[in-house]
N, C-alpha and C positions, 0 to 999 in steps of 0.2 A: 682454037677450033678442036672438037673431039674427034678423037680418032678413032676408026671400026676397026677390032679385034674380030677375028675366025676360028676358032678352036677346031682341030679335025680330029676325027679317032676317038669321041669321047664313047665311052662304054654305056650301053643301054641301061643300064642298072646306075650309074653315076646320075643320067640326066634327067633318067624319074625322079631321082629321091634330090637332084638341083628342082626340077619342076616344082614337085610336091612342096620342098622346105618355101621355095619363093610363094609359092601361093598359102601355103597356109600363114606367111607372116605377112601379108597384103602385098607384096611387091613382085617387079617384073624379073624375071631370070637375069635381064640384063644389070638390075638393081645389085640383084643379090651377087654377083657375077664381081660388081664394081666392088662392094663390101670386104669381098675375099681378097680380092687386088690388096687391096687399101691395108686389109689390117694385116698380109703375108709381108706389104713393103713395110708396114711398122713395126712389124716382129717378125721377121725374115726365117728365125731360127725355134719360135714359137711350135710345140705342138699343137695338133688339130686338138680342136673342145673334146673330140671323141675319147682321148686318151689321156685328158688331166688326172682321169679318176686313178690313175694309176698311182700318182704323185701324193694319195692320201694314204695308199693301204701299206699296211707295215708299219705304221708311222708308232705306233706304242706295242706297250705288252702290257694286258691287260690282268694276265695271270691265271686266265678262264682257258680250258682245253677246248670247251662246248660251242664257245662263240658262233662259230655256223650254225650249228643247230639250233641255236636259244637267242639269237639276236632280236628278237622282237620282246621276248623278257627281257633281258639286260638293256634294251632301249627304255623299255616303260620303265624300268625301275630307273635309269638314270633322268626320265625327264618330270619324274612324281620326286626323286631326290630335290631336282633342281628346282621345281615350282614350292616346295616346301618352304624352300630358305627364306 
């Protein structure tokens, strides 16, 4: 038998952008609600999707001081390098 969970205290700002993400991926808040359960109990220690991005930057040294400035040249050159090959 399924059991009814209550959340109290959720912050206005939290339950628009719960509302928002469930409806633009077709599903009910209670869906997405059960989703977050499910994958917190399967990776209990897991950070949130918002913060993986963390976990790439740093990751080399490129040898470029500009890279902020120039990252959309240094991207095309590296993906005209790579379709070259």
């Amino acid at each position: 038998m399924a059991e009814k969970v209550f959340v109290r205290n959720v912050p206005d700002k939290l339950w628009r952008s719960l509302k928002a993400g469930a409806a633009a991926r077709g599903m009910t808040v209670s869906k997405a609600v059960r989703q977050a359960l499910e994958a917190w109990i399967e990776k209990p220690d897991a950070e949130p999707t918002r913060f993986r991005w963390r976990k790439i930057t740093a990751l080399g040294a490129s040898g470029q001081t500009d890279v902020s400035e120039r990252h959309d040249e240094y991207l095309a050159r590296a993906a005209l390098a790579r379709k070259s090959r």
